[in-house]
N, C-alpha and C positions, 0 to 999 in steps of 0.2 A: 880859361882862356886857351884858345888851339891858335897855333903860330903854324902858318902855309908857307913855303918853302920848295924851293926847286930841287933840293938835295934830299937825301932820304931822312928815314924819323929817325930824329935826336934821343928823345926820351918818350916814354909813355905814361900815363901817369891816367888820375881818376878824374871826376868833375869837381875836384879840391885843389888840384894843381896846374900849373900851367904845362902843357905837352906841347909838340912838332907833328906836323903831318907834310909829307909831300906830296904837292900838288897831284901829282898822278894818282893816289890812292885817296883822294880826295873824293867821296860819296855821303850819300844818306845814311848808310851802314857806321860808317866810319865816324860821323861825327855822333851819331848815338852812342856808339863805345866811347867817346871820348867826354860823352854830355856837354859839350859845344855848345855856350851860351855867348860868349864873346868868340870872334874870327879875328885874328891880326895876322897884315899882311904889308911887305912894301910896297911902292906906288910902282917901283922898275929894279925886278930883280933878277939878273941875268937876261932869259929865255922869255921870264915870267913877268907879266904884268898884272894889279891888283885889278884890270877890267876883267881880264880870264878870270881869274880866283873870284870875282862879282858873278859873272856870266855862268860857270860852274854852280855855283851856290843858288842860284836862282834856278837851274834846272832840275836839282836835286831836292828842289821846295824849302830848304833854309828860309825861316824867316827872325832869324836872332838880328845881333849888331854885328859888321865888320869896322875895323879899325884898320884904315891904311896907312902907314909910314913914310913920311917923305920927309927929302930934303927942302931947305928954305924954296916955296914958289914964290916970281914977282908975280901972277894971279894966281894965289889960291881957291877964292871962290867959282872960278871958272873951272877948273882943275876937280874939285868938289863935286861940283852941276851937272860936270858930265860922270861922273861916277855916278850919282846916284840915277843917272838916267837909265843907266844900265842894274840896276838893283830893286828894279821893285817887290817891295814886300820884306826889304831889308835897310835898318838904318846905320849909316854908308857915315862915318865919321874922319876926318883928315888930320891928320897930327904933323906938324912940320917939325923934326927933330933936328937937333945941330951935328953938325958931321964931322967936329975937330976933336 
C-alpha cells in the first residue's frame, strides 16, 4: 500500500510494506520502486485533493486500486461518481473514516 501525501516521504519500504510518497514525486518510476498495488489518499488534504492524486495516476498509466479517505459525507455516492469519473482505468474506492 503507498500513502500520497502533500509532505515529504515518511518511510520507504518494499511491496510487503506499507510506504509514503509525496505528491510531487509521484511518477511511473516511483510507484514501481515502491510495487504500488494499492494507492491511498485523503478526499482533502491541505493543497491536495484525492482528484489531483486520480488525475496524476491516470496520466502516469496506473491502473491498480486507489483508496480515498474521507470524513463522514451526507452524499457519499455522489462524492464517489465523480471520482471515479476522473479515474479511468482505476478502481476508485471511498472510505468514510470517523474523525474523533
Amino acid at each position: 500500500m503507498l500513502y500520497i501525501s502533500v509532505s515529504a516521504v515518511a518511510e520507504q519500504g518494499d511491496a510487503s510494506s506499507n510506504s509514503s510518497l509525496c505528491y510531487d514525486d509521484l511518477s511511473a518510476e516511483a510507484l514501481r520502486k515502491f510495487g504500488a498495488i494499492t494507492v491511498v489518499c485523503h478526499l482533502i488534504s491541505g493543497p491536495l485533493d484525492a482528484s489531483m492524486v486520480l488525475r496524476r495516476l491516470v496520466e502516469i498509466g496506473y491502473r491498480g486500486q486507489c483508496i480515498v479517505l474521507s470524513p463522514r459525507l451526507p452524499r457519499r455516492e455522489i462524492v464517489l461518481r465523480e471520482l471515479q469519473s476522473e479515474a479511468a482505468g482505476i478502481s476508485v474506492d471511498l472510505i468514510e473514516i470517523d474523525q474523533n
